[in-house]
C-alpha positions as CSV (number, residue, x, y, z in Angstrom):
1,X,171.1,143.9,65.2
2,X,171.7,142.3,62.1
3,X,174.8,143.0,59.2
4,X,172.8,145.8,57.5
5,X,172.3,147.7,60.6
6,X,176.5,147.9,61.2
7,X,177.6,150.0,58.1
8,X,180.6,150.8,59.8
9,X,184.1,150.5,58.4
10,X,187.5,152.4,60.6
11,X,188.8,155.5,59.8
12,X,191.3,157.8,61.3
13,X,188.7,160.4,61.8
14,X,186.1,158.7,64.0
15,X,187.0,160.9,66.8
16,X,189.1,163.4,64.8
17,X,189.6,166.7,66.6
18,X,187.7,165.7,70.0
19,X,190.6,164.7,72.3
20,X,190.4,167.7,74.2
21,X,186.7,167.6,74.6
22,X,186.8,163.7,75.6
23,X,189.3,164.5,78.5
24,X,186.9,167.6,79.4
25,X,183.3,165.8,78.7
26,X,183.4,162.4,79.7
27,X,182.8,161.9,83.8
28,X,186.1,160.4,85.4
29,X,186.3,156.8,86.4
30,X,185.4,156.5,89.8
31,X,188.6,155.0,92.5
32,X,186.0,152.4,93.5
33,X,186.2,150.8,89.9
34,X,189.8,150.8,90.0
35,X,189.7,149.1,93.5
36,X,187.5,146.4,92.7
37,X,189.4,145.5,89.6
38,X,192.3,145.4,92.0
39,X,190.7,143.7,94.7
40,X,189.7,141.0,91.4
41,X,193.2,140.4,89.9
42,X,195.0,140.8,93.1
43,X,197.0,143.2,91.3
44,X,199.7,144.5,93.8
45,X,202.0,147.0,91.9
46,X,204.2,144.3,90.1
47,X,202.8,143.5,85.8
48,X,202.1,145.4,83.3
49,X,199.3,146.6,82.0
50,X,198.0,147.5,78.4
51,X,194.4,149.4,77.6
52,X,193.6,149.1,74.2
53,X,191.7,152.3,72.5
54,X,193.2,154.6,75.5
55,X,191.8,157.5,74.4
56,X,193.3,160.6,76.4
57,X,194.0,158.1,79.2
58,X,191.6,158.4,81.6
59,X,191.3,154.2,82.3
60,X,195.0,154.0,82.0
61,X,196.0,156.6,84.4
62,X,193.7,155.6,87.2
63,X,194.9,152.5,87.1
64,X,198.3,153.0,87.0
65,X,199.4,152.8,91.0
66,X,198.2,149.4,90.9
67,X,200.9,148.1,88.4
68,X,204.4,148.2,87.6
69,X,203.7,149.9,84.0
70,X,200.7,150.9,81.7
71,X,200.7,151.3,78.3
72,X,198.4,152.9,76.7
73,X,197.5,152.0,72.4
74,X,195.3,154.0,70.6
75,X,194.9,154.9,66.8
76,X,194.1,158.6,67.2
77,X,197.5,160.9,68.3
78,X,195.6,163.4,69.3
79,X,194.4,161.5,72.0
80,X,197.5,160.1,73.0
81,X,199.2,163.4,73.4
82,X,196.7,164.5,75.8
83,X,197.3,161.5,77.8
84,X,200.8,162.0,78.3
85,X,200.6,165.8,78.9
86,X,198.0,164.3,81.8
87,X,199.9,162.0,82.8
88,X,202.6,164.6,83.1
89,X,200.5,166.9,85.1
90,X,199.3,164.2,87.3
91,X,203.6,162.7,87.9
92,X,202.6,159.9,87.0
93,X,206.1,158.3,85.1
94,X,205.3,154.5,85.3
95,X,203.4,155.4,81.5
96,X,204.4,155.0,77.6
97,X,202.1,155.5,74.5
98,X,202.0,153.9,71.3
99,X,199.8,155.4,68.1
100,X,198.5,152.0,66.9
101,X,195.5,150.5,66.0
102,X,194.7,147.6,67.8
103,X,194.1,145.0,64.7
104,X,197.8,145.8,64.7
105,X,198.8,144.0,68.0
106,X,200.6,142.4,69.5
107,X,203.5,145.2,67.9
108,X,205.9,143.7,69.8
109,X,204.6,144.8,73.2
110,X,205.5,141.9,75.7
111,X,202.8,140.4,77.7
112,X,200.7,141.8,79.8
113,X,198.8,140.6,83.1
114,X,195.8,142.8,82.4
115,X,195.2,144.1,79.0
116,X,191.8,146.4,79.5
117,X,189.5,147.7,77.1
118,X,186.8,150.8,77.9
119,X,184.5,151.8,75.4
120,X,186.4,151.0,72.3
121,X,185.9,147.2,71.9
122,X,183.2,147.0,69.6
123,X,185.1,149.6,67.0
124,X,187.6,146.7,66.1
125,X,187.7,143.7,64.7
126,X,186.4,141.6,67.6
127,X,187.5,138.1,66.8
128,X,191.2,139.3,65.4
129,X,192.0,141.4,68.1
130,X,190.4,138.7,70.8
131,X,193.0,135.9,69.0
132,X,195.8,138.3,69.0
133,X,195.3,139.8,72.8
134,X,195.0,136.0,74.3
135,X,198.4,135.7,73.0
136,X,199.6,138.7,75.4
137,X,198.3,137.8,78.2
138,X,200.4,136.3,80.8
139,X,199.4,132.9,82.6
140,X,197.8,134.8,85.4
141,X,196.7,137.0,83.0
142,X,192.8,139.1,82.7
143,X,191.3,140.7,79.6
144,X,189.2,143.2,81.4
145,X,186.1,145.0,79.1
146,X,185.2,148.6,80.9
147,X,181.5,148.9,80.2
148,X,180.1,152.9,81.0
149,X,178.3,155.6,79.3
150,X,180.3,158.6,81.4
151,X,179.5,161.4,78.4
152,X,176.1,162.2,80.0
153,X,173.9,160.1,83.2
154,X,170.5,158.9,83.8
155,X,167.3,159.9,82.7
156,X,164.9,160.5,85.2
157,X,161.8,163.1,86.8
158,X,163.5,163.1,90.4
159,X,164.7,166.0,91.8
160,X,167.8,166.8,91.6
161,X,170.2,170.4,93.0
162,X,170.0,171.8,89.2
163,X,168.2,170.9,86.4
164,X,169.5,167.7,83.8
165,X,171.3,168.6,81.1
166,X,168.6,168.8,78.0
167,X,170.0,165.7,75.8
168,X,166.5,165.0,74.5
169,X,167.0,168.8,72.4
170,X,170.6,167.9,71.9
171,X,169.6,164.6,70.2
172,X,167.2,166.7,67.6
173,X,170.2,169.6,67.5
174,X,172.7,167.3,66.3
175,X,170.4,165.7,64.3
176,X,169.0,169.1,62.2
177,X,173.2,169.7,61.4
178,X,173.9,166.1,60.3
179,X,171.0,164.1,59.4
180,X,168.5,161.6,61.2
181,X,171.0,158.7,61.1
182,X,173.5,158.7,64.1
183,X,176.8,159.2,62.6
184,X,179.9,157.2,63.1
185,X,182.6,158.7,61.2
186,X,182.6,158.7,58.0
187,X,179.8,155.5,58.6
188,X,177.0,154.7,60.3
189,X,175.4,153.3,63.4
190,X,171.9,153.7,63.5
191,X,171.2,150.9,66.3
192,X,174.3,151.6,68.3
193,X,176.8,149.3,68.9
194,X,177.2,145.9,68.3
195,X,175.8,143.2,70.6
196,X,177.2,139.6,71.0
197,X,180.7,140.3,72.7
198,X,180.6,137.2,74.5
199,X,179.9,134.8,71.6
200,X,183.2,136.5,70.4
201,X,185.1,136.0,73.3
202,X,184.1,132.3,74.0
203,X,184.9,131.6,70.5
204,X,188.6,133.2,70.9
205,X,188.9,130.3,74.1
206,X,188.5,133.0,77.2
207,X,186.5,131.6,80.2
208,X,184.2,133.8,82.3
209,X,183.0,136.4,82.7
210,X,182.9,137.6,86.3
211,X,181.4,140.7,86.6
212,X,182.0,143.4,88.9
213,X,179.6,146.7,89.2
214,X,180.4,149.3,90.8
215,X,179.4,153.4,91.3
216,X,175.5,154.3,89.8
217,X,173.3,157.5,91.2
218,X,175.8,159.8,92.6
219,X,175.1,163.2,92.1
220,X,177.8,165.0,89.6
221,X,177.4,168.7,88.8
222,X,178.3,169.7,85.4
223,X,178.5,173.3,83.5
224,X,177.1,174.5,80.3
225,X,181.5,173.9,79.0
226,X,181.4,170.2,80.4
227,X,178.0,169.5,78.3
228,X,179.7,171.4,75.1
229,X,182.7,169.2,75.3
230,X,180.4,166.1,75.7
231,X,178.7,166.3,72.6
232,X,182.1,166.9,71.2
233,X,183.3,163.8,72.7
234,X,181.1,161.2,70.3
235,X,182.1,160.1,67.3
236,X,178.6,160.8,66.3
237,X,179.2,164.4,67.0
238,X,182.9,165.1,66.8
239,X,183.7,168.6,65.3
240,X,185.0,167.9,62.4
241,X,181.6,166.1,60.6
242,X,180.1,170.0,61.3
243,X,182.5,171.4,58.3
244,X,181.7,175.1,57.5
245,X,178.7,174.9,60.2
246,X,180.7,174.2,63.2
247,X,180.5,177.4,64.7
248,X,177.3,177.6,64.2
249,X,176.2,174.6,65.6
250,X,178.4,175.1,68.9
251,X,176.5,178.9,68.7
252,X,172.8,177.3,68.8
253,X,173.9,174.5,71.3
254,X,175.4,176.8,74.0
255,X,172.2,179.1,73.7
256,X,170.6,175.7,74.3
257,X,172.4,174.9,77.4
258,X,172.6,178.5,78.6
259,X,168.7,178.6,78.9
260,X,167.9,175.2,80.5
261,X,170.9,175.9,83.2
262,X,170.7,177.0,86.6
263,X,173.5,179.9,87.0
264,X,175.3,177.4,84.2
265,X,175.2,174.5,86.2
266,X,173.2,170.8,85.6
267,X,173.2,168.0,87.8
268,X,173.0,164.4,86.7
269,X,173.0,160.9,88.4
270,X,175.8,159.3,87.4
271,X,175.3,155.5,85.6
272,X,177.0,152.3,87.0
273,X,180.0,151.0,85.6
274,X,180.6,147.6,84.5
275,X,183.8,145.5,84.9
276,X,184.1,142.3,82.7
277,X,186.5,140.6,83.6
278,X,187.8,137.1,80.7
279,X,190.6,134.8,81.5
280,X,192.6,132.7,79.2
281,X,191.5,129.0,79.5
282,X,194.4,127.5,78.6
């Protein structure tokens, strides 16, 4: 990917107004990944933990029983609302949330012994926040990069209890309401993400990575709701870049769903989840 393909700059309304969807439509985090990550670090209830870009806490929470405290940072406070009323609901009290972004660190946090990132690295400034996190980090301490695309699962022809979920239609739904060119907020992304995280992190003076992999091809059945609150979840789709034609939109792609589902039920094969684990070298 090269500069022009990244027309990209931050603002507050990446994922404006999709909180609620995220902590409906993205798959949870399976135990295993939390284990393994455990099993890694040797993490055995004593440290503290940060994860950076927390969203409505669904990394944070699962792996709070394997610390002494999480905190959880993220730029949007809608999302960090619903992570403490889910935290709440789940008694979990070992939590605390800051509304920050993460170029903002370290905001007089402490120092952690895993600070964790899911899904949310590549909106920041990599190098910056790479330099400022490596300061945070204890001596025994692990950044740890969550890679997983748990908003929808594998493609595939195999058969499966109920039919996938139609994303190829949802693409080209979303794309007659706002344009060809996947959205990113109020930029851009047309090629995704960017590539070259571990250029970035050698350059900030981490050593590694070891790489742990865990979950891929379990079954998970999902309604026509879950798949709604999906496509709310991206930022390339969050409600708010709809305007005047939100309704509409959510109209045509619940008709959408409603048709290719079984009773209002899809199945899909769940994708593997990648732990990347960085330790300070010096």
């Amino acid at each position: 990917m090269n500069a022009t393909e990244w027309n990209f700059e931050w603002d507050p309304t990446l994922y404006a107004g999709s909180a609620e969807h995220y902590a409906v439509g993205r798959m949870a985090y399976p135990v295993a990944l939390a284990e393994a990550v455990r099993d890694e670090l040797g993490l055995d209830g004593t440290g503290r933990l940060l994860d950076v870009g927390c969203g409505p806490g669904a990394l944070t929470l699962l792996f709070a029983p394997y610390v002494e405290e999480v905190v959880g940072v993220d730029a949007d406070g809608d999302m960090l609302k619903t992570a403490a009323r889910r935290a709440e609901q789940a008694g979990i009290d070992n939590t605390s949330w800051r509304q920050l972004r993460a170029e903002e660190l370290p905001a007089d946090l402490g120092t952690f012994r895993v600070v964790m990132f899911a899904q949310s690295f590549h909106w920041m400034d990599r190098s910056l926040v790479a330099d400022r996190v490596r300061g945070m980090l204890t001596p025994d301490g692990a950044w740890v990069h969550i890679g997983a695309t748990t908003h929808r699962g594998l493609d595939g022809t195999n058969d499966l209890p109920h039919p996938r979920p139609p994303w190829n239609a949802i693409d080209e739904l979303v794309a007659r309401y706002l344009g060809p060119v996947r959205r990113a907020g109020q930029g851009v992304a047309p090629s995704g993400t960017r590539p070259g995280e571990e250029d970035v992190m050698r350059a900030a003076g981490y050593s590694g990575p070891t790489r742990i992999v865990v979950g891929g091809n379990e079954i998970e059945e999902r309604t026509v709701d879950d798949i709604v609150a999906s496509v709310f979840s991206l930022s390339s789709s969050t409600p708010h870049l709809f305007g005047a034609e939100l309704s509409a939109f959510e109209t045509d792609l619940r008709a959408l769903l409603t048709e290719a589902a079984d009773d209002n039920r899809f199945s899909e094969q769940r994708r593997e989840i990648e732990a990347v684990i960085w330790r300070d070298v010096r």
